[in-house]
N, C-alpha and C positions, 0 to 999 in steps of 0.2 A: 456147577460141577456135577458130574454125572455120576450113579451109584457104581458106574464100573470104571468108576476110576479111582474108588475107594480102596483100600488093603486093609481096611477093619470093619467092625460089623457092629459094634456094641459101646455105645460111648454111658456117662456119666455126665450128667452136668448138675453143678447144685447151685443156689439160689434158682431153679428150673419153674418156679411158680410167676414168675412177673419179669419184666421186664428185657435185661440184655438176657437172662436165664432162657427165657420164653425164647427169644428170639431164636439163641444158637440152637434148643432144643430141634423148634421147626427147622430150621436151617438142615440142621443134619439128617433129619428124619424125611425131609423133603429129596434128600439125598441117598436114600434105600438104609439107612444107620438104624438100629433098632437106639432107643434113647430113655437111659431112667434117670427120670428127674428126680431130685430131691431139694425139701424145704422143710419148714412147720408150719407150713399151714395145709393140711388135706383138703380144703375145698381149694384153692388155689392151682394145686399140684390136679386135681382130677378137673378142673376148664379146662387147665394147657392141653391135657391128657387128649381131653373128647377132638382138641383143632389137628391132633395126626394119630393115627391105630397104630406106627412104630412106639409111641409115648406113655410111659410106664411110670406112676408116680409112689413113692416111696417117702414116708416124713419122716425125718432124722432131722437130730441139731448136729451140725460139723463140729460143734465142740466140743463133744463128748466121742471118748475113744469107743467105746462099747456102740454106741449107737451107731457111728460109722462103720465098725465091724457085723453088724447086725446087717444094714445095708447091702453091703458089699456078701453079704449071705443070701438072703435076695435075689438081689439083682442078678448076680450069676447062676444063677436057676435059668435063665436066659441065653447063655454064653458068658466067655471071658470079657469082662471090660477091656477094649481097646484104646477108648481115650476116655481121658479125664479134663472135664474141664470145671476147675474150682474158679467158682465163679460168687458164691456165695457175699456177704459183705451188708456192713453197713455203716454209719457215718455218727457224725453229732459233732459241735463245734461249742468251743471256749476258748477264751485266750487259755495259752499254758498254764498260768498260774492259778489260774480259776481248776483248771482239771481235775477231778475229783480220782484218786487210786483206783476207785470201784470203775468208773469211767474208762482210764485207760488201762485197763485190763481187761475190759469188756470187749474193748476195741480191739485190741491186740489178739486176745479168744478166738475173735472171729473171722477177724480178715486176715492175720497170720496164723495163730495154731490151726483154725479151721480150712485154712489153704495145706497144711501139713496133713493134717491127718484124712482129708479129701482123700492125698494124692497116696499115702502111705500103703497102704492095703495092695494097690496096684501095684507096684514095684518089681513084685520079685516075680511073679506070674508074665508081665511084659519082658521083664528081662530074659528068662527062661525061654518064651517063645519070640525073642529078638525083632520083638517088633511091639509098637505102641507109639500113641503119642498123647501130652500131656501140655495142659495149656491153661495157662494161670491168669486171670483178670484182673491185673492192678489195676496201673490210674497212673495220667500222669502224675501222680501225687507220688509215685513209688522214683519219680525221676526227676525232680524239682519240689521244692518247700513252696508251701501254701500257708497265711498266716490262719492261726483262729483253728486248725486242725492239726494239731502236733501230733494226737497219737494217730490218727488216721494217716499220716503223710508216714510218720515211722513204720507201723503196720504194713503199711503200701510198701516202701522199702524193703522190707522183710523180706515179704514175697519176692520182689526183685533178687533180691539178693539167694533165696530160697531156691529158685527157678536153677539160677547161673550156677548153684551148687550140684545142682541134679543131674544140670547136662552135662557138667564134667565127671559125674558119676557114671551116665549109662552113654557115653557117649561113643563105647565101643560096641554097644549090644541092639545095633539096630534101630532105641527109644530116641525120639526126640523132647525135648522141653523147652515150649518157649513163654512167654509173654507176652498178653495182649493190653497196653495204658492208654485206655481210652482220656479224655476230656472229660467236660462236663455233658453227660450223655441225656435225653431227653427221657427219663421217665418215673417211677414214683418217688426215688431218693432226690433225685432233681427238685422236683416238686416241695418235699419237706424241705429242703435246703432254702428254697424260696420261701416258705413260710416262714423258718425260722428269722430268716434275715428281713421280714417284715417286721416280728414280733420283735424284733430287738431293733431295731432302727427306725423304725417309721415310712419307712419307705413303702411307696405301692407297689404292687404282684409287677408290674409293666419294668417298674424300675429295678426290681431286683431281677427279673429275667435279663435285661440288658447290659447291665453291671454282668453278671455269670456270664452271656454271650460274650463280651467283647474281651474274656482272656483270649479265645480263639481270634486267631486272627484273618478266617475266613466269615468271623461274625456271626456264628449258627451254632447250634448244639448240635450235636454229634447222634445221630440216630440209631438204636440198636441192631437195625438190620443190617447195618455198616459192620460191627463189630462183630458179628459172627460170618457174615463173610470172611472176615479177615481171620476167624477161628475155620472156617471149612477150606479155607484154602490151607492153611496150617497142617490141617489132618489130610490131606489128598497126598498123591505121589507125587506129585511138582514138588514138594517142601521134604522132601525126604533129606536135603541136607540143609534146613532150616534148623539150630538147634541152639540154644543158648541166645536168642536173640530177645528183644522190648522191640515190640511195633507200637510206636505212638500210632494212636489213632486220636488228631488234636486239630487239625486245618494247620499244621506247623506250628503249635505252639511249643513244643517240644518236639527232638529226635537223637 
């Protein structure tokens, strides 16, 4: 996608330091988007920084309301955020009953409030100027139960459900809102997933990777470069009547 086929200027993505973050970062900045990332980790956020000169790094935690407003103080020193992609998130697994309080509220923090208050700041600014779009990175977890991760799957939902509330919100003003549920995606949360399900089963790295691949049912994990296409297509003028929708992104394991 070409930068002149963009209609915004100024995105947001957070977890922007690794991974799918990285990815959509490049993606868009490779597409003339000016892009401020954000994470907590500062040496993370200034690599991604140095791989494109549109790439702006910013450390906040999404779960704090102040910190995110400080951010978005920032960043607009730039221009107006045009898109938001709350992308942030992280994971951890117990049977439910095992789940510690401290646990699933840690969870819910960051992949649900932290998906909220991402997206909150931008609202009324894209509204105003009848144009924006806004793009949330669940999981198929947010559109099917996974055993071993209750509050992660609930969280995930959240946002599903967070997403479809927005777009019936601004769904007259121009903004779009949709969601991106990927699979089991190849990169470092992958990875501890794999460990964990070593250190608790016995099983070897080979075997837990294949057990994780074969939910998919094209066999393969799901690559980040994959998902932020399917975010810059999102943000172009083709998808201008894309709104309120979940794009699995699974080889068909869910739709």
């Amino acid at each position: 996608m070409s930068a002149a086929t963009m209609t915004t200027r100024h995105a947001l993505v957070t977890g922007g330091g690794s991974g799918v973050g990285r990815a959509i970062a490049l993606a868009l900045a490779g597409a003339g988007i000016d892009v401020t990332i954000c994470g907590r980790r500062e040496a993370a956020l200034a690599e991604v920084a140095r791989e494109g000169d549109r790439i702006f790094g910013i450390a906040a935690d999404v779960t704090n309301e102040a910190a995110m407003a400080s951010l978005y103080s920032q960043a607009e020193a730039r221009g107006p955020i045009d898109i938001v992609v709350a992308n942030a998130g992280m994971s951890g697994s117990a049977p439910a009953q095992r789940t510690s309080l401290a646990d699933w509220q840690r969870t819910l923090d960051v992949n649900l409030t932290g998906a909220f208050l991402t997206v909150k700041p931008a609202l009324a600014g894209m509204v105003a100027r009848k144009s924006g779009r806004i793009i949330f990175v669940a999981s198929t977890a947010g559109l099917k139960g996974y055993p071993y991760v209750a509050a992660y799957v609930a969280a995930k939902h959240g946002v599903v459900g967070l997403m479809r509330a927005l777009a019936v919100e601004t769904v007259k003003s121009g903004v779009t809102v949709n969601a991106v549920c990927p699979g089991f995606v190849e990169t470092e949360m992958l990875e501890e997933s794999i460990q964990r399900i070593v250190e608790k089963t016995g099983r070897t790295v080979e075997e837990a990777r294949t057990s994780l691949a074969s939910t998919n049912p094209q066999g393969r994990f799901i690559q980040p470069e994959e998902i932020a296409a399917a975010v810059l297509w999102l943000c172009g003028d083709a998808a201008h009547s894309i709104t309120g929708q979940t794009i699995s992104i699974s080889g068909g394991e869910t739709w």
